[in-house]
N, C-alpha and C positions, 0 to 999 in steps of 0.2 A: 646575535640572538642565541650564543651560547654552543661552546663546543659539543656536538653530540657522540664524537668516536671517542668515548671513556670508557674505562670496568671499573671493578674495584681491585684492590690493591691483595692479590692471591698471596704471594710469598714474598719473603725479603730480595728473593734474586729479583723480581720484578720492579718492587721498591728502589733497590738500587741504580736500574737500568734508566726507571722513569729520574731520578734526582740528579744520573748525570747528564740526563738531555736536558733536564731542565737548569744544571750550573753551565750547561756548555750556551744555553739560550742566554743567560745574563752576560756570558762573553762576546756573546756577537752584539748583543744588542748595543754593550758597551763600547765594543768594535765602529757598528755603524755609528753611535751615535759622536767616538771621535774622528770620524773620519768625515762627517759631514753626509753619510749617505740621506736624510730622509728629507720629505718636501719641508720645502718653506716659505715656499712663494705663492702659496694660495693658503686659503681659509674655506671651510667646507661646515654646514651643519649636516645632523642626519637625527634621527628619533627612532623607537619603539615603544610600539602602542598594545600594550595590554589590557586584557576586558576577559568580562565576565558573560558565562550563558547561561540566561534563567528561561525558565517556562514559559509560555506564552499566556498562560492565565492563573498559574501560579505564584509568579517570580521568585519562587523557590531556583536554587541550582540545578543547571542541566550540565548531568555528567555525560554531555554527549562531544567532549573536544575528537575522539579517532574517527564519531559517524561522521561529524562537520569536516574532519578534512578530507573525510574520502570522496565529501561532494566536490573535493576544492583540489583532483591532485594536480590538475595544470597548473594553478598559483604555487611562483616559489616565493612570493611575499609572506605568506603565512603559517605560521608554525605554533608546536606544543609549547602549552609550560607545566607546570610541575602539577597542578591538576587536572583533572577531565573537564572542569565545569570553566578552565583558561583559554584562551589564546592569544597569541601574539603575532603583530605585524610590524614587520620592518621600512621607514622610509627609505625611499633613495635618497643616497648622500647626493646636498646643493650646493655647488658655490654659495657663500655667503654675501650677497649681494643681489639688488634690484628686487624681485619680486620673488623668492626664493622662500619666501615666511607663507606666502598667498599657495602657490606651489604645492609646497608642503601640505599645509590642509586641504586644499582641493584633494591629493593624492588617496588622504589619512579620511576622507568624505568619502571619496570615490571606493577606497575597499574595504571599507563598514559598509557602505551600501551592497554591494556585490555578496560581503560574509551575510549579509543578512538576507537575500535573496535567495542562495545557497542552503539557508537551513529552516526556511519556511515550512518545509514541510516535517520536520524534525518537532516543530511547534516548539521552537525557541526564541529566543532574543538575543541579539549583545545588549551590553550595560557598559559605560562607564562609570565606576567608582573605585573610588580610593580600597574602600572597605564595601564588600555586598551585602545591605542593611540583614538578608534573609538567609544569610550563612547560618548552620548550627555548629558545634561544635560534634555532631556527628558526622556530618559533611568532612571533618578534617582527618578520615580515619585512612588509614593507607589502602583503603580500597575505594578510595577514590585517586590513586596515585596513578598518574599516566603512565602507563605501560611501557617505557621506553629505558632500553638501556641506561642509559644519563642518570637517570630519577631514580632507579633502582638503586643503582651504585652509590649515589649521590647520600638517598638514606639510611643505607645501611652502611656508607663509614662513617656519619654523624654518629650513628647511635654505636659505635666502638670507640667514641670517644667519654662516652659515660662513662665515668670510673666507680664514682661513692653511690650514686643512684639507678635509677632505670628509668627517670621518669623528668619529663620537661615542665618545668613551672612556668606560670604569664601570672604574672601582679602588676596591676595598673589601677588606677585609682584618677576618674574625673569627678563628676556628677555623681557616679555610680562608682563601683568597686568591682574589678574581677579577681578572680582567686582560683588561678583552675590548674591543674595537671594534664602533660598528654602522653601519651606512648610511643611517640616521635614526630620528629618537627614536621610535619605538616604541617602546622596551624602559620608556617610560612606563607601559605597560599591563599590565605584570608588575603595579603597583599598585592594588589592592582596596581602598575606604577606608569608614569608618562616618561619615559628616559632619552632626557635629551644631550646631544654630543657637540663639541665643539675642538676643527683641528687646530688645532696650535703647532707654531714653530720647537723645534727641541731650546733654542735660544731663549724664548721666552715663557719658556713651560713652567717654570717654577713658579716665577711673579702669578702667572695666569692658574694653577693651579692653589695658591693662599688666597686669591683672590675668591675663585668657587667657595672655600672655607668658610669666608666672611660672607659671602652672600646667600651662604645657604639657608643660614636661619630666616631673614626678610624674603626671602624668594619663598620660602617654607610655609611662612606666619601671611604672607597674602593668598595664598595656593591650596590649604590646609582642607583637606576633603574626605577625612578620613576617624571622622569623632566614633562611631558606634561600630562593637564587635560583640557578638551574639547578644545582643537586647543593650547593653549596658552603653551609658554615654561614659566616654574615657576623654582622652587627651584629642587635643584637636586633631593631631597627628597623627593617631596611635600607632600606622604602621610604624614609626621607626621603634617605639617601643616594643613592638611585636614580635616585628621580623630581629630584633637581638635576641628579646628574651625565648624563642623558637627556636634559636640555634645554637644556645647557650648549653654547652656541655660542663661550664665550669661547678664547683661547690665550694662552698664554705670552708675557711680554715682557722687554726687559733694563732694565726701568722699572719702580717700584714702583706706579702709576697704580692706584686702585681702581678697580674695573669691577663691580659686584653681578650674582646670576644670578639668574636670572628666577625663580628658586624659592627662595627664601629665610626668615629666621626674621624678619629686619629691622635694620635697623641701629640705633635709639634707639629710644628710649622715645615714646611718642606726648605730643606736650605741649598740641598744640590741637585743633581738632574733626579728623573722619574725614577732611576737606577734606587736612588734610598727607598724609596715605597716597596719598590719588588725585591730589594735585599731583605728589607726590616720586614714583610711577610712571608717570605722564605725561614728565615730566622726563627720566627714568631710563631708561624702557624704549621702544623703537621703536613704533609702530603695528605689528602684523603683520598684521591680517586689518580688514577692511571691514563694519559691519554694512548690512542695506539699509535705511537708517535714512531716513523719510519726514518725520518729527515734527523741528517748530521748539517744544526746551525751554522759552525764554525767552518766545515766544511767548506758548506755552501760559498760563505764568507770568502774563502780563500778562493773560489772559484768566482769571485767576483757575483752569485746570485743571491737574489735576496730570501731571507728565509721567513717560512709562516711562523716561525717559535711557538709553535705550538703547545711543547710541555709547559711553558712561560702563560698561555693564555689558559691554558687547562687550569696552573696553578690559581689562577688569577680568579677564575670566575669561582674560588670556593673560597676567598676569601671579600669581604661584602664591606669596603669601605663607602661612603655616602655619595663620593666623588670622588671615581673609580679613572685612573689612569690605564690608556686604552691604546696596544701596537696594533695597527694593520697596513696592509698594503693596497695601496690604490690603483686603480685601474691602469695607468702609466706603467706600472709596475713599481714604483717609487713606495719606501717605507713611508710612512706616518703619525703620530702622536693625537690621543686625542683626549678629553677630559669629556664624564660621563658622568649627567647629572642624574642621580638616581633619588636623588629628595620628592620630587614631582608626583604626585597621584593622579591616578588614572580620573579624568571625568574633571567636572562637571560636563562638560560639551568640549567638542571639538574646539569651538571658537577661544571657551577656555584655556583649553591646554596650550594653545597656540601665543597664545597672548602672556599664559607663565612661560613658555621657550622664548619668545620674544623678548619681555623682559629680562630674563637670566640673561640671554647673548647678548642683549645692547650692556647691560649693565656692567658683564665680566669687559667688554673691550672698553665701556667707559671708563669705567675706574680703573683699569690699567693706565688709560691716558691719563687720567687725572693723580694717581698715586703711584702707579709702577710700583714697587716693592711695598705690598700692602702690610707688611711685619712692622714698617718704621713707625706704624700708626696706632695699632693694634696689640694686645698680646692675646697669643693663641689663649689663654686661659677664658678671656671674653669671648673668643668665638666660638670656644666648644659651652660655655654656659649660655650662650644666645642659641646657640643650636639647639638644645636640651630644654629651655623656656619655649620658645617657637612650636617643637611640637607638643608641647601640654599644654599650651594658649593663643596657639596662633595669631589672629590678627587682635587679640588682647593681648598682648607682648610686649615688656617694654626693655629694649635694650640697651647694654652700652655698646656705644656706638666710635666711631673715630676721636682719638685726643681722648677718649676718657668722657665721650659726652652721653646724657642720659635722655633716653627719645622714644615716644610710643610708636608701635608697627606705622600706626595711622601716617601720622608725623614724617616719618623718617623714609616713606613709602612717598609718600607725596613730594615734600619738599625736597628730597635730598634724590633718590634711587632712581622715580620718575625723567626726575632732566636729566641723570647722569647715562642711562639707557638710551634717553633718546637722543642724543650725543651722540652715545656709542654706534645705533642702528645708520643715523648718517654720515659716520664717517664711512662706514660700509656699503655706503650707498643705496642702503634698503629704500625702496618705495614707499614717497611721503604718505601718500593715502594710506599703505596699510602700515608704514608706523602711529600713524594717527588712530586705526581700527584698533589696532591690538591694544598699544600703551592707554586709550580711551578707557576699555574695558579693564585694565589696574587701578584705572583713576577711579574710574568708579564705584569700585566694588571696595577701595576706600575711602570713599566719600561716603557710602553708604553703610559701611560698617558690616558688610553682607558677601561672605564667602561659601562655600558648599561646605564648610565645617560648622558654622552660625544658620546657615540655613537647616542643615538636618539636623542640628541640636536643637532648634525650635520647633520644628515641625514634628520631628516626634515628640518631644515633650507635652505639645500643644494634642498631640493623637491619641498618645498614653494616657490623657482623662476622662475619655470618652469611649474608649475601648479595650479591647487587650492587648496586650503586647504583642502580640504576635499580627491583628490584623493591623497595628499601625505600623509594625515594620512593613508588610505586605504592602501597604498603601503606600509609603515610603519608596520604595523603591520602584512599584508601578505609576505612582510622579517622575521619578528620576527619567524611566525608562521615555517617560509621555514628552516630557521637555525639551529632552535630549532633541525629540525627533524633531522637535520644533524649532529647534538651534538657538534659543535665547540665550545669551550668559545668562550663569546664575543669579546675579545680582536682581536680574528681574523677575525671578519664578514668583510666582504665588504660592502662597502657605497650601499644600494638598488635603482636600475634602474628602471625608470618610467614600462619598459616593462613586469615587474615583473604579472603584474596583466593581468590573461588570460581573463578574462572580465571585465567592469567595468560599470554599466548600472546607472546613478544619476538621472534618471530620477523618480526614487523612491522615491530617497529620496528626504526630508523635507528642505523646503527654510530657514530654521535655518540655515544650513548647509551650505551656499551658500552668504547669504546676506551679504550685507557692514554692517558692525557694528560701523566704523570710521564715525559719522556721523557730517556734519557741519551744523548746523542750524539757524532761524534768528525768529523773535519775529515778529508778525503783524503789531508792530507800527514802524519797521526800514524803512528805507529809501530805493528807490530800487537802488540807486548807490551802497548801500554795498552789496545787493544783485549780483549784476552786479558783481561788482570787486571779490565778494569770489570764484563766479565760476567760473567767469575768472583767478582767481589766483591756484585754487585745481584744474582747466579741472573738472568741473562737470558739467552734466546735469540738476541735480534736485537738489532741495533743501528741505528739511523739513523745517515746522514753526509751531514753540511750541509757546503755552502763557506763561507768567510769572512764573507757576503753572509748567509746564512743560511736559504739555497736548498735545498732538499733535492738530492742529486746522485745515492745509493746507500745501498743495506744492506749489513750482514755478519749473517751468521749462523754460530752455533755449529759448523755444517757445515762453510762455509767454514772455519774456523779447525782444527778438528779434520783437515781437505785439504790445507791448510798446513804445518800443524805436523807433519805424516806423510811429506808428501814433503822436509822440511827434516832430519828424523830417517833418512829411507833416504837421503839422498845424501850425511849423515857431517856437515855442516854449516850453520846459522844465516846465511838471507842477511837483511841489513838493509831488508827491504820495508816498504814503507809502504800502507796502507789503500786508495789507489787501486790497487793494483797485482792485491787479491784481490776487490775490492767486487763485489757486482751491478751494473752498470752501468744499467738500466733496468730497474728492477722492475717488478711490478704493481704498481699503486695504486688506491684507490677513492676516491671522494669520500665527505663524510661525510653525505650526505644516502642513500646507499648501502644499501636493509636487510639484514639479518641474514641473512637468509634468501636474498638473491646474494649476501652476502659470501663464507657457506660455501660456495655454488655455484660460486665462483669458485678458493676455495682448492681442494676436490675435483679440479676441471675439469685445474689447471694443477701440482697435486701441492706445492702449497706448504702454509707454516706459518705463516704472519706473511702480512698486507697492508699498507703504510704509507697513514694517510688524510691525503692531500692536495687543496688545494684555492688554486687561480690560483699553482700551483708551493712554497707555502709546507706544512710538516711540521704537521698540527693533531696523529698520535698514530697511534698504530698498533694491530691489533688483530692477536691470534695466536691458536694454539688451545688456550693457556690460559684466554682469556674465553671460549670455545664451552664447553671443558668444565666451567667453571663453571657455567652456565647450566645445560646437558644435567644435571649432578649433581642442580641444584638441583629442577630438574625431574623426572625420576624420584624422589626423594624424596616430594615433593608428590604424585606417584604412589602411590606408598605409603602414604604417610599417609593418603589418599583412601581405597583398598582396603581400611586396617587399622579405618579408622571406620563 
């Protein structure tokens, strides 16, 4: 769950101290790993489960992760992540065998029930989801960063590695379109993930490592739960789109130079032990944070003890490969190898997530059986473009598959990955009944063409007609929260009904939330017939006008133009005025951090229709009393409804 004794990196004496603990870690590792020290004679899974804490009548974000642990400090199962509104819990590592899958989620049931107990009175929830439908992009500001050494450190060597900019971009493009900027990678933390492990021999780490490669995209495209990030529908997947473009320090050059990001799927195929991966990121990627690393590995080595390589794991967890190879040591005291699938999304339900770990594990040990060195089949160039199609289409995916063969998610899910899992799960001797519960629920949810990425892309879709955006996210995710509790896979939810929400009060919330973002604007020196005709042609009141710069400067309104056009008609003729000549010259404006409830106060106060929300002089969108009376409609309604029941 993440080394927490880190800083940052003070001075080059430091730097240097941490780089030779950390080259003297690749010698032992390399040590043990010729010398035969680490297990091999067992197979073990283990998991981590992170989730999200929303309001209890909200499901807005509760940035309450330090009060939730302080109701929790006798659990050492549970811990921070990189925002306050996360947490995260650790399975115990199972032998992989008999009933070990059942186990598991009993566990992963048993302290969600308990988290949830624990912060009752806090008036929160957990959630699992890939992505939290009710995140804003204000929520991702570093005051909401968890307080903890690790995270501190963590973002402020990211953001020393800006060079040409200051500033993080996300472009994503589904249904919808984002376009946004942020002032540091936070908007990582939009990411929820299910991470599940599996140990492997050093002997056969390789094959079983290519093998994750090739499974990640169809384990991805049936699992996929992660479509909408601040209102917009994007890729099925979008966290992997996310969490790169969030930590993406690199820019633009007039040179072809590859430069890789620190969050990636990989570049080849692995050909020799685990040792290539942590050379080629050593290599690759900067040091960004320091562990307090005490322990001489080689040392150790020579004294015959086994070492934590700590600066090795330090290194490791800041660089974010998909399926992430993983040193620990087991309770024997014996070293160990493990692979760490990190594709997985948090949610739909437990039973979910259990049945994508299920599947992954039967599948990596069947197709090892069935292929053993999965390269002679494949070329890495298919697996990192299945992986990259997978998360922007999920279980609409259609890949190439082994031999060169071309095969849809559905297809290739059912026919092929299903019997080679469940192969895999009884050579391991997993319990018939619960290969039959989990592998059931893959079958299904491709049978039915019905994932937690196909279900929230419908269901809000289906919401957004009838309301606003903002209370179908709300609703959206008070389903999620309602289902969960009821344990159905998702395959079988029902489409969520506005009436879902026992309150719904926006007057709280922030005119972000609420405003036209679609905006159509017009330059100071146009003409006022294009004026004219635009609003006549979109049904708009207002207009914004930016200068060339693309500064916001003035409105027009239907008023204004209707003042115009009437003193131009009584004076017998048409003068050729231009935009600045009628504008507002200094409107009101609100920032968009702004609520609802002074927005209206504001428009009452000063007798207006429209506010433009602006913010360090730049147009984010504007709100009018179109969006009040939506709301207020919406809400009386709900009124009614209430009354009539």
């Amino acid at each position: 769950m993440g080394e927490q004794k880190v800083s940052i990196l003070s001075d080059k004496k430091q730097m240097h101290k941490f780089v030779r603990n950390l080259l003297r870690d690749v010698e032992a590792l390399e040590y043990m790993l010729e010398n035969d020290w680490f297990e091999n004679d067992i197979i073990r899974i283990g998991a981590e489960q992170e989730m999200c804490l929303v309001d209890n009548e909200t499901y807005q974000p509760a940035c309450l992760a330090m009060e939730a642990l302080a109701k929790m400090e006798d659990l050492d199962w549970v811990e921070t992540e990189l925002a306050k509104f996360n947490l995260e819990i650790g399975a115990t590592p199972l032998e992989f065998k008999g009933k070990c899958l059942r186990k598991m989620e009993k566990e992963i049931r048993s302290n969600l029930s308990t988290i949830s107990e624990r912060i009752k009175d806090l008036d929160a929830e957990i959630i699992l989801t890939g992505i939290l439908p009710t995140l804003r992009k204000y929520d991702m500001g570093l005051h909401n960063l968890t307080p903890k050494k690790r995270y501190f450190a963590l973002m402020e060597a990211i953001n020393k590695q800006l060079v040409k900019r200051n500033t993080y971009e996300v472009r994503l493009q589904g249904v919808d379109e984002l376009l946004v900027e942020h002032d540091s990678p936070m908007i990582e933390a939009c990411n929820t993930s299910f991470q599940v492990h599996l140990q492997v021999s050093p002997d056969n780490f390789t094959d079983y490592y290519n093998i994750s490669q090739v499974l990640a995209a169809p384990v991805m495209a049936i699992a996929a739960n992660s479509p909408l990030v601040f209102g917009k529908r994007l890729w099925h997947e979008s966290r992997i789109a996310l969490f790169q473009q969030s930590l993406d320090t690199r820019t633009t050059h007039d040179h072809l130079r590859e430069r890789s990001p620190r969050v990636s799927f990989g570049n080849d195929w692995l050909r020799g032990s685990l040792l290539e991966i942590y050379k080629e990121d050593i290599a690759r990627f900067r040091v960004l944070i320091s562990g307090d690393v005490e322990e001489d590995s080689y040392r150790m080595i020579e004294k015959g003890e086994v070492p934590k390589l700590r600066a090795l794991q330090v290194h490791n967890s800041t660089v974010y490969r998909w399926n992430r190879p993983c040193y620990g040591i087991s309770e024997n005291g014996k070293p160990h190898l493990r692979i760490e699938n990190r594709v997985l999304p948090s949610g739909p339900t437990v039973q979910d997530e259990m049945a994508n770990a299920a599947f992954w594990l039967g599948a990596m040990i069947g197709m090892y059986d069935k292929y053993g060195d999965v390269t002679e089949y494949m070329s890495f160039a298919d697996a990192r473009d299945n992986f990259g199609k997978a998360a922007k289409y999920g279980i609409d995916t259609k890949f190439t598959w082994i031999n060169d063969k071309k095969i849809t998610a559905v297809d290739l899910i059912i026919k092929k990955l299903i019997p080679i899992a469940e192969k895999g799960l009884k050579k391991m001797k997993v319990n018939k009944k619960d290969i039959k519960r989990y592998m059931d629920v893959i079958r299904k949810r491709a049978q039915k063409h019905m994932n937690g990425a196909r279900w929230l892309l419908r269901a809000y879709t289906q919401l957004k007609e009838v309301t606003t955006d903002n209370e179908a996210l709300t609703t959206l995710t008070a389903a999620i929260v309602k289902n969960q509790k009821n344990g159905k896979p998702v395959h079988e939810w029902e489409m969520p009904e506005l009436n879902l929400l026992k309150k719904y009060r926006p007057s709280k919330l922030r005119v972000e939330e609420f405003m036209e973002r679609d905006l159509f604007t017009v330059e100071p020196d146009d003409i006022i017939e294009l004026v004219a005709d635009m609003m006549d042609w979109r049904k708009i009141r207002y207009t914004p006008v930016e200068n060339d710069k693309g500064e916001f400067v003035g409105l027009i309104s239907s008023r204004l133009l209707l003042r115009y056009f009437t003193q131009q008609y009584k004076g017998g003729k048409i003068k050729n005025a231009l935009v600045r000549d009628i504008m507002i010259k200094d409107p009101i404006t609100i920032s968009p951090d702004t609520s609802l409830s002074d927005a209206l106060a504001i428009m009452k106060e000063h007798k207006i229709g429209s506010l433009p929300v602006v913010k360090d002089g730049e147009l984010m969108g504007i709100i009018t009393e179109n969006q009040f009376l939506r709301v207020t409609g919406r809400l009386m309604r709900r009124l009614e409804e209430e009354e009539n029941s």
